[in-house]
N, C-alpha and C positions, 0 to 999 in steps of 0.2 A: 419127724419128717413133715407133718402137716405144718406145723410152725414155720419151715427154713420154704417149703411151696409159697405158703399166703406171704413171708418176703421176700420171695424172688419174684411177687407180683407186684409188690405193694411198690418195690424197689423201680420195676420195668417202667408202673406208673408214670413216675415222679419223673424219672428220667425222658421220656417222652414228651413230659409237660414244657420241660427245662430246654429240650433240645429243637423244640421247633423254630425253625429262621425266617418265621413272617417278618418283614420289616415293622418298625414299632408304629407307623404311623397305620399301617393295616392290621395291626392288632385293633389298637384302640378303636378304629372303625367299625370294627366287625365285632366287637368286647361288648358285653353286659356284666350286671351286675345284680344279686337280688337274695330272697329268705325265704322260708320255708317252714311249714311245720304243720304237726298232724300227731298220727296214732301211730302206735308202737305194742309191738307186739314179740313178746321173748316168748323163745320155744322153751320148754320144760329143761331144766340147768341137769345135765350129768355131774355128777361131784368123786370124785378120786378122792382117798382118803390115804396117806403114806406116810408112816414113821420113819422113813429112811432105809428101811426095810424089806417092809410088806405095805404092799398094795392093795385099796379095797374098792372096786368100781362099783357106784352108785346110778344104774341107767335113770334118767328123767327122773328123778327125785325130788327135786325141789321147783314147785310151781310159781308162775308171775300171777300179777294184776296186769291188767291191760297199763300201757303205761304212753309216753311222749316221747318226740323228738323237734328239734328245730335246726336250722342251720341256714347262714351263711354264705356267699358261693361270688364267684366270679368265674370269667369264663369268656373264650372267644372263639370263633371261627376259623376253622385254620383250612375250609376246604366247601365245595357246595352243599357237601349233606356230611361234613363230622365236623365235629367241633371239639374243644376242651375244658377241661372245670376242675377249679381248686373249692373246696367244698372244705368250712370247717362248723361241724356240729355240737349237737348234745342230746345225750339218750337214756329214758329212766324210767325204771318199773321197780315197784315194789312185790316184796315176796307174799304170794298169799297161801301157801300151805305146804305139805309135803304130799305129794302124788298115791302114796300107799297110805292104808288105815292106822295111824301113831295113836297115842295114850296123849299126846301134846299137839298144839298146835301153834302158829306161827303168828305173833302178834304186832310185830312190825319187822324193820331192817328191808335191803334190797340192793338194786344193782345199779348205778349209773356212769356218766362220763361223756368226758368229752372225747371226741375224733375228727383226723384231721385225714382228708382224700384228695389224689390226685383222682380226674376219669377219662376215656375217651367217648364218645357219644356219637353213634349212627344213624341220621336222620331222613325223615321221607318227608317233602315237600307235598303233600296232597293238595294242598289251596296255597293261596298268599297269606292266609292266618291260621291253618291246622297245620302240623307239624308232630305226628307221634317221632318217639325214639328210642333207643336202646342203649343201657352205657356200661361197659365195666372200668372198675378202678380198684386202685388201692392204696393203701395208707395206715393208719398205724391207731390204736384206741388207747386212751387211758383210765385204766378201771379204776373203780371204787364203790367198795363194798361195803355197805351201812352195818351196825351191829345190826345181829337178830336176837331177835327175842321168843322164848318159847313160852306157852301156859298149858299147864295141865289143867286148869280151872281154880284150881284154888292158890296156887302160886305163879313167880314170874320168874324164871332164868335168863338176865342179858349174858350174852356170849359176846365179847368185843372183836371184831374181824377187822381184817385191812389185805387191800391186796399189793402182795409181797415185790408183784413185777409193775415200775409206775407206767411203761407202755407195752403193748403187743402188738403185732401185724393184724392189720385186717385189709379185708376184702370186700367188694361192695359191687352188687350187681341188680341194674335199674330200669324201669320198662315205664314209659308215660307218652302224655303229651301236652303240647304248648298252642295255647290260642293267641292267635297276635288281635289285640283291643285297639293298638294304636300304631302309632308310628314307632313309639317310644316303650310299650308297653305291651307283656305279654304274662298271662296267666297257665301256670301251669298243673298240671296233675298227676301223680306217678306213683309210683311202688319200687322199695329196694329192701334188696336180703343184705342182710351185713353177717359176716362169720366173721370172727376175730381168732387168733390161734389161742390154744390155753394159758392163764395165765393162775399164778398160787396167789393161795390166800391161809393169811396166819390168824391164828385164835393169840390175839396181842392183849397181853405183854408174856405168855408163859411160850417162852424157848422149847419147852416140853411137850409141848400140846400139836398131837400130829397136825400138816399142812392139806391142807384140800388145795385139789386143782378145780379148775372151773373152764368156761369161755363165754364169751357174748356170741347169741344165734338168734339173729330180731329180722321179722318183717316190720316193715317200715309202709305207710298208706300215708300221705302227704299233698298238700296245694300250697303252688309257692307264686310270688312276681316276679318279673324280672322287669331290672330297667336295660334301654340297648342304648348306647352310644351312635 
């Protein structure tokens, strides 16, 4: 259920983006363009464990490092205070332990990938150069999951993983604001949650080897530019 919600948003998005009837000469007028990048912060990973069978839920079990994101974006004005943005990313943290007291611990492997977002964005003119705003979007992740590796101390177990599904739905929800520097130029500062819906991951190459589910659940702290047309 939460899967087929985050694409029927992620879907609404896109659609939204596609169907706006500015004439193209008032797009590009009112059109920027710019990148972005910062801190990344993944919430503790819930891991499902299922032979096809039997099911075994692992709450927050597996913890991150602090980790990165960067992205991409274009985007136009389609109104006095909303505008739109196609936003294409990238987001990575590695794994730094397991949440409860193990006999092992975790010596590398983690979680990254790229995603691609439609948004809309609700804006408040406070000055000629402040402008906070608010955006929700959606759009779709593509995971990848590094091997991990465990140590007891005296040995090393790599576990080889891959994730099974190469996109999922996600969701993206964003709260900032933009300094206009120039005619041309504006600096911005923001915060976004990205949820992705769950996607498997196999223990590759053994067909035998039960499948974990997982999902992407990242705060995002970010400063970007943009150029304006």
């Amino acid at each position: 259920m939460f899967r087929k919600n985050i694409g029927y948003i992620s879907a609404a998005c896109f659609l939204l983006l596609s169907s706006t009837n500015t004439s193209a000469e008032g797009l590009l007028n009112n059109s920027y363009i710019g990148f972005s990048g910062g801190f990344a912060s993944m919430s503790d990973a819930d891991v499902s464990i299922t032979d096809g069978v039997d099911t075994i839920g692992l709450a927050n079990i597996l913890e991150y490092d602090s980790g990165y994101t960067f992205a991409a974006f274009a985007g136009t004005s389609v109104h006095d205070n909303v505008r739109i943005q196609a936003d294409l990313g990238y987001i990575s943290s590695d794994f730094s332990g397991f949440s409860v007291p193990l006999p092992i611990e975790v010596t590398s492997g983690g979680l990254s990938g790229f995603y691609a977002t439609g948004s809309v964005f609700f804006e408040a003119h406070l000055s000629e150069a402040l402008t906070p705003y608010l955006g929700v979007g959606g759009g779709f992740f593509a995971p990848n999951v590094s091997d991990i590796s465990v140590s007891d101390g005296g040995s090393t177990l790599d576990v080889p993983l891959k994730a099974a599904d190469s996109v999922v739905p996600l969701i993206k929800l964003s709260a900032g604001t933009a300094y206009r520097i120039s005619e041309n130029l504006s600096v911005t500062a923001d915060y976004s949650f990205l949820q992705s819906a769950d996607f498997d991951i196999e223990i590759d190459p053994d067909p035998r080897a039960p499948t974990l589910v997982s999902d992407l659940t990242a705060h995002t702290f970010g400063v970007g530019l943009r150029y304006h047309f």
